[in-house]
ZANU-581228 format. One record per residue (C-alpha): residue in one letter; residue number from 1; y negated, z negated, x negated. Coordinates in steps of 0.25 Angstrom, whole numbers, plus 2048, in hexadecimal, padded with zeros to 3 digits. Layout:
- a_NUM_Y_Z_X $
...
END
This chain:
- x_1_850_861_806 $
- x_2_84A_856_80D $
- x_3_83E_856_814 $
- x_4_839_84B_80B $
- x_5_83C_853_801 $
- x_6_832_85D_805 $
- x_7_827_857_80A $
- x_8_829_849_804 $
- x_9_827_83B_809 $
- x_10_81D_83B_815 $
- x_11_81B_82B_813 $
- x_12_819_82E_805 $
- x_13_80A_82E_807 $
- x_14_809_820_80B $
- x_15_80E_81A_7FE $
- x_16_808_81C_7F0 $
- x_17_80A_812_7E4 $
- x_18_802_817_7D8 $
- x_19_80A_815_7CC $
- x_20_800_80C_7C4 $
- x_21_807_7FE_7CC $
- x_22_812_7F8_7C7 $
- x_23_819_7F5_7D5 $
- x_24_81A_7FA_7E2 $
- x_25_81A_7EF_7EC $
- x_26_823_7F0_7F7 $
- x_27_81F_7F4_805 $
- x_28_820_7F4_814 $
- x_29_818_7FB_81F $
- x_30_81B_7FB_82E $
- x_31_812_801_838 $
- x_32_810_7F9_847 $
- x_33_809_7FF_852 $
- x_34_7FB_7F8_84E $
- x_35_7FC_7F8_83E $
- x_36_803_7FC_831 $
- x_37_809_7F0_829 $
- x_38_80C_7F1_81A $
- x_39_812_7E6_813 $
- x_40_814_7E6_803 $
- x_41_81A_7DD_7FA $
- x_42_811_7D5_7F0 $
- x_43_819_7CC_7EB $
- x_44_810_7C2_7E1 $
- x_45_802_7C9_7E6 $
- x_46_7F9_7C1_7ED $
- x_47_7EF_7C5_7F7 $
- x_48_7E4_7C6_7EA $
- x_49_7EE_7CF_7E3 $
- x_50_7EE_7DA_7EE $
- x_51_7E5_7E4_7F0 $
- x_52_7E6_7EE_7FE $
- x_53_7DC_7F8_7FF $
- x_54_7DA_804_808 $
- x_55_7D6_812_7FF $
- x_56_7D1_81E_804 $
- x_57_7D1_81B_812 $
- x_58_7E0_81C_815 $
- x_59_7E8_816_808 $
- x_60_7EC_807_807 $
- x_61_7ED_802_7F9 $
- x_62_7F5_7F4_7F7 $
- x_63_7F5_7F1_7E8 $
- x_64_7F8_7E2_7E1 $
- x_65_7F5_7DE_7D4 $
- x_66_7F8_7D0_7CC $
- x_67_7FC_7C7_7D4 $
- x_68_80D_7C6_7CF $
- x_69_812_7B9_7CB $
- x_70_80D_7B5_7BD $
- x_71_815_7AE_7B4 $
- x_72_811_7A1_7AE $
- x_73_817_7A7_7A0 $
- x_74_80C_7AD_796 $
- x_75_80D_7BD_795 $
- x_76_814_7BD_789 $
- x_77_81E_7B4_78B $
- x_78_822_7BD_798 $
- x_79_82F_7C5_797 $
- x_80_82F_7CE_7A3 $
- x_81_840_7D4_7A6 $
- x_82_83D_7D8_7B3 $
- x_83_833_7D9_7BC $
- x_84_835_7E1_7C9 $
- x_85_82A_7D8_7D3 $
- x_86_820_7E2_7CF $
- x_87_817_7E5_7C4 $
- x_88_820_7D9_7BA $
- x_89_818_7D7_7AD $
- x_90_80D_7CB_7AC $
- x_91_803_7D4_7B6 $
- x_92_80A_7D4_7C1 $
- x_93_809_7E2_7C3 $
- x_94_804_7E6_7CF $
- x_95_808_7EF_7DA $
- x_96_801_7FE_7E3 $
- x_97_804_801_7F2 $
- x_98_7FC_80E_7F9 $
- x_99_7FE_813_805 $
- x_100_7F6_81C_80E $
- x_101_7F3_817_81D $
- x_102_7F8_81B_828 $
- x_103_7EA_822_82F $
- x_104_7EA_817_83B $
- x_105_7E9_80B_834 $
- x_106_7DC_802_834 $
- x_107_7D9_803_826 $
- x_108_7CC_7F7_828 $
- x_109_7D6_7EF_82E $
- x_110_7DF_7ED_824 $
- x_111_7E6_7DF_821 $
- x_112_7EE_7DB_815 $
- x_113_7F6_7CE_811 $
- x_114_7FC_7C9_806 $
- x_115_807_7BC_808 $
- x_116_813_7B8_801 $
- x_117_815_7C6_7F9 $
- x_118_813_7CF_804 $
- x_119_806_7D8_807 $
- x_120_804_7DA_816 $
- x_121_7FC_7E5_81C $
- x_122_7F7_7E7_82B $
- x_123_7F1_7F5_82C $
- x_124_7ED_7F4_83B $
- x_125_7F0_803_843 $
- x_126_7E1_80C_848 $
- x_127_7E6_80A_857 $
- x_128_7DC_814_85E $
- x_129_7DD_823_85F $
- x_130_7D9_82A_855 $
- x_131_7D2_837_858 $
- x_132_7D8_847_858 $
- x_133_7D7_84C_849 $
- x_134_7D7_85A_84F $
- x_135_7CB_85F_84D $
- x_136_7C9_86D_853 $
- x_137_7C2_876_84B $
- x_138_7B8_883_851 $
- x_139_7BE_890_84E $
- x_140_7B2_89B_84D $
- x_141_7B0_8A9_849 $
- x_142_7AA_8A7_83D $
- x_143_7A9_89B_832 $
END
């Protein structure tokens, strides 16, 4: 038995796609010595249709609703055969990224852009040392 059979994936934690969003959005990230970069495809989504949100302290939220291409045709005249760009129907769907940060980026600093289909994130590194967690605790006789 593999060891990721036992203990599972250990990148696992940095992706979670709740169900409730037609598409998954497809996605790149990249670390350089000064900052994380995440680059995801929004094809049809404009900078309006995007929404980037940090939750909780530490998990990033890209989320994208509307936005597709609309056809010109009425709703009821529209006969969908395939539809495989996300979402498909007259709503565009929509589409759910989460991930949880890594603990040395600048979450204040955050930088997003949306251009010709692609979302670009620049999550800028904590540089400076961080301090001990240990944290020595005093033994005594008696609580």
């Amino acid at each position: 038995m593999s060891t990721m059979a036992l203990f599972g994936d250990p990148f696992r934690r940095f992706f979670v796609n709740p169900p409730i969003y037609h598409a998954t959005a497809l996605m790149d990230w990249y670390e350089t010595s000064q900052a994380h970069f995440i680059k995801i495809n929004v094809p049809g989504y404009s900078k309006d249709d995007v929404k980037v949100q940090v939750e909780e302290g530490n998990r990033l939220v890209v989320s994208g609703e509307g936005g597709k291409e609309r056809s010109k045709e009425k709703a009821d005249e529209i006969v969908w055969h395939v539809a495989e760009r996300g979402g498909g129907g007259v709503d565009g769907g929509g589409f759910c990224r989460e991930m949880e940060l890594p603990e040395d980026v600048k979450v204040d600093q955050i930088k997003a852009q949306v251009e010709n289909g692609l979302l670009m994130l620049v999550l800028p590194k904590d540089l400076s040392p961080k301090p001990s967690k240990v944290r020595n605790i005093h033994v005594s006789s008696k609580l």
